[in-house]
N, C-alpha and C positions, 0 to 999 in steps of 0.2 A: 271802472271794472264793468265787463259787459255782463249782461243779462243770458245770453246763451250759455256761456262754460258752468255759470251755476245753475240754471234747467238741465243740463246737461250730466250734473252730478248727483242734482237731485230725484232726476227723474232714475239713473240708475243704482242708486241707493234702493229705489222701491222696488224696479225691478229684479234685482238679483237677489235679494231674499226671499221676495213671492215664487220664483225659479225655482229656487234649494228648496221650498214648504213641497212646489208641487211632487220635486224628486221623490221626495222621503215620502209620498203617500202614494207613490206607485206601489200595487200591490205585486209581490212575487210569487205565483201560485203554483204547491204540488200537491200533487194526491198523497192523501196521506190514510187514507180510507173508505174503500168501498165494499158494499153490502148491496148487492140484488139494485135495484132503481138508484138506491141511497149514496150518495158520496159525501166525502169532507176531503175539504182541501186545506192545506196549513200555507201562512203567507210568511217564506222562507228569511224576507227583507227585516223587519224588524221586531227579532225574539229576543224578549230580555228577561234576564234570569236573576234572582235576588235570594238567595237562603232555598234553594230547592225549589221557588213560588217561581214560575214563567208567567206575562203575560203574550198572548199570541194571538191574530187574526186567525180565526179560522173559516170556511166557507162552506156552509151545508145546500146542498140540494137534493130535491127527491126530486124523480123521473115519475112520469104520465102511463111509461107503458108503451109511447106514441116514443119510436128512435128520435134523438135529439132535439126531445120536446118537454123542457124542465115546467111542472108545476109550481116549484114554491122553491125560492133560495133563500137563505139570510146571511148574513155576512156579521159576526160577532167577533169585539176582541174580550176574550175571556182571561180569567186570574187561574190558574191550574197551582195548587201545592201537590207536587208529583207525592212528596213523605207521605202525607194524610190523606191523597185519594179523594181532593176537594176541590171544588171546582163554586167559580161565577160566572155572569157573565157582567163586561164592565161598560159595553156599549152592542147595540145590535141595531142591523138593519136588513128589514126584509121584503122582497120583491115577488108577487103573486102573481104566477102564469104570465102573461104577454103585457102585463101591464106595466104602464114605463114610471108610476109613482114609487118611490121609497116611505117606509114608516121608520124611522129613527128614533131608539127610546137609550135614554142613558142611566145608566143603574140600577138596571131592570130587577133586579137581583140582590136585595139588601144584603144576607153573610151568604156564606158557602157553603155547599154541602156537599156531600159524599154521592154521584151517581147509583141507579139503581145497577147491580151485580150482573155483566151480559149485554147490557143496553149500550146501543150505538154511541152517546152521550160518554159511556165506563169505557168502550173500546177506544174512542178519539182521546179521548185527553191521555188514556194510559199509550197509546200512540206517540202524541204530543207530546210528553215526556221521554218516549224512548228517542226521537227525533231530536230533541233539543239536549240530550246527554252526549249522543255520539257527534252532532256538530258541536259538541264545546262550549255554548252558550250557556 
């Protein structure tokens, strides 16, 4: 038996699962809220729904003031229970002005709690929920 056909098998074994990881973590971005500087974007690719609870990327940025010159982003996949109006966050990562480092924190957020009533935080996720009721998710 030669040594080629099995490098050959083995070598794309490795490849075409790492291939399928990168797919599934391209993010799919829409606005799904903006406020004066402020936006949130929801990432449309993978919303999953369990008992009313979604978890979802979501993508915050505030603006500078200076035209398409973002301050501060973060990029969080959050636990939203649309029923009780409660909200986590289950991983976050956030990127300050021009700066090319990430801070990555996970589980930032021991339980859940109820946003304050009017707050960008109350408008997105009840967003979020209307978003992910009328796609069927």
């Amino acid at each position: 038996m030669s040594l080629r056909p099995i490098m050959l098998v083995l070598s794309v074994s490795v490849v075409v699962p790492a291939a399928a990881q990168r797919s599934s973590e391209s993010h799919q971005w829409a606005l799904l809220l903006q406020q004066a500087a402020d936006r949130v974007e929801i990432d449309t690719a993978p919303i999953h729904t369990v008992n009313g609870i979604i978890q979802v990327w979501l993508r915050w940025s505030a603006g500078t003031g200076v035209p398409h010159h973002i301050a501060v982003y973060s990029i969080e996949l959050r636990e939203i229970d649309c029923h009780q109006e409660r909200t986590r966050v289950l991983r976050r990562e956030v990127l300050a002005g021009g700066d090319s480092s990430r801070a990555a924190t996970e589980g930032s957020e021991v339980g859940s709690y109820r946003p304050s009533s009017g707050s960008l935080l109350a408008l997105a996720t009840a967003a979020a929920c209307r978003v992910t009721k009328q796609a069927g998710a």
